[in-house]
Backbone as JSON, one array per atom type, in Angstrom:
{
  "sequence": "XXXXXXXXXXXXXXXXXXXXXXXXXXXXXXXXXXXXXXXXXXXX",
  "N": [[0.82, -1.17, 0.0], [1.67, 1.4, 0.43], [3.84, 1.21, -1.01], [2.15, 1.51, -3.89], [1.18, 4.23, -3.2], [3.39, 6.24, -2.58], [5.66, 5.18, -4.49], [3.98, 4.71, -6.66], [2.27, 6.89, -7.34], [-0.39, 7.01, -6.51], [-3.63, 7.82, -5.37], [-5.74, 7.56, -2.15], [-7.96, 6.9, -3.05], [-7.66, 4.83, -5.18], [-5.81, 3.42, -4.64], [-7.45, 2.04, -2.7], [-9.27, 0.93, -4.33], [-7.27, -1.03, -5.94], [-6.9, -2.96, -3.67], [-8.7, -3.67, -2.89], [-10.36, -2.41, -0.54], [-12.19, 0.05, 1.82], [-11.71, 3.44, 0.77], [-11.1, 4.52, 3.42], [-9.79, 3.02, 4.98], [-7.53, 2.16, 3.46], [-6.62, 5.09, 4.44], [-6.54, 4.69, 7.15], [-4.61, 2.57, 7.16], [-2.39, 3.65, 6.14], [-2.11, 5.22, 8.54], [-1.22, 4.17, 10.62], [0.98, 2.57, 9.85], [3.02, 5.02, 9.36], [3.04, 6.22, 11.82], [4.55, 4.14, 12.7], [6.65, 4.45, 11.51], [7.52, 6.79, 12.72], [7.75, 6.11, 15.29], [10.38, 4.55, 15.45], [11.86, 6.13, 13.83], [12.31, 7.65, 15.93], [14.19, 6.51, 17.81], [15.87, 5.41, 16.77]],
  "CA": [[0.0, 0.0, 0.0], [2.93, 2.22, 0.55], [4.41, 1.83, -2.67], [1.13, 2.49, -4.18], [0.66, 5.82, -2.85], [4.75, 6.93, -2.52], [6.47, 5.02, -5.37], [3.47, 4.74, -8.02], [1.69, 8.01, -7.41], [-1.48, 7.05, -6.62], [-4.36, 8.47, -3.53], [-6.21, 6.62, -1.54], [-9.04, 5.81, -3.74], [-6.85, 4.21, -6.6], [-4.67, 1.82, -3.72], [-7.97, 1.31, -2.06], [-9.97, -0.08, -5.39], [-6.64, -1.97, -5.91], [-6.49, -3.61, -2.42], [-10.19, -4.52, -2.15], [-11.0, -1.98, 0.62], [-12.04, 1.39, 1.49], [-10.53, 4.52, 1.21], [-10.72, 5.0, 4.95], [-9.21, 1.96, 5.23], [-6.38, 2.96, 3.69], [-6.26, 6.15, 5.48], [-6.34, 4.13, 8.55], [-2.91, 1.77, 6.93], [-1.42, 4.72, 6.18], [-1.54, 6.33, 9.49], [-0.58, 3.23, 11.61], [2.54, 2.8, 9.05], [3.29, 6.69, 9.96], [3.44, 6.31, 13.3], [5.44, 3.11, 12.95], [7.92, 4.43, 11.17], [7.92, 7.61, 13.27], [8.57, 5.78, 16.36], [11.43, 3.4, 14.4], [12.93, 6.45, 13.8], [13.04, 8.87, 16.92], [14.61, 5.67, 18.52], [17.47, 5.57, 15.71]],
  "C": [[0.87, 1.25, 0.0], [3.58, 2.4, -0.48], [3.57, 2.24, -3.75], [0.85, 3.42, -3.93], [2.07, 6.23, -3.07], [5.47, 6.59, -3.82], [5.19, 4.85, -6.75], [2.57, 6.04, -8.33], [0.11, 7.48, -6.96], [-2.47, 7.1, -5.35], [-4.63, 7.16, -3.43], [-7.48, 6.1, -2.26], [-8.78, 4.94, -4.35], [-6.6, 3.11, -5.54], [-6.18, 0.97, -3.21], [-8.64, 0.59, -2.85], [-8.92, -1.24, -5.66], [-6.5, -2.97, -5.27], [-7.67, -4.69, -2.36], [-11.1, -3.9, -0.84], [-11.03, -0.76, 0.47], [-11.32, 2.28, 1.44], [-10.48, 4.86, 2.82], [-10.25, 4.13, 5.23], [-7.9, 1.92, 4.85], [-5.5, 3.82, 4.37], [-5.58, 5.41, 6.9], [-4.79, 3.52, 8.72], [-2.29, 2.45, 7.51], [-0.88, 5.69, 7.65], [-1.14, 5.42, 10.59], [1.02, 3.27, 10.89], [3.36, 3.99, 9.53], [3.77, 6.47, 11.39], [4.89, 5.47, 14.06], [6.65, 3.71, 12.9], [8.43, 5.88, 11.83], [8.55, 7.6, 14.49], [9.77, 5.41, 15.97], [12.58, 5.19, 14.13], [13.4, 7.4, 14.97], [13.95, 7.6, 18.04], [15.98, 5.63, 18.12], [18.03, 6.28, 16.1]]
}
């Protein structure tokens, strides 16, 4: 889902018709991922 939105260009409607789920469902990926990788890095 991540490289669908960052490396192929495309929102959250596009990844989410791709995936099989909604766009808030995406949203939702996207902002657990975020966080992940925000903790992951203030730790670095």
């Amino acid at each position: 889902m991540m490289k669908m939105i960052y490396e192929r260009g495309l929102d959250h409607q596009d990844a989410a018709e791709s995936l099989g789920v909604s766009p808030s469902r995406v949203s939702q990926m996207h902002a657990v991922v975020v966080q992940k990788l925000k903790r992951r890095l203030k730790d670095w």
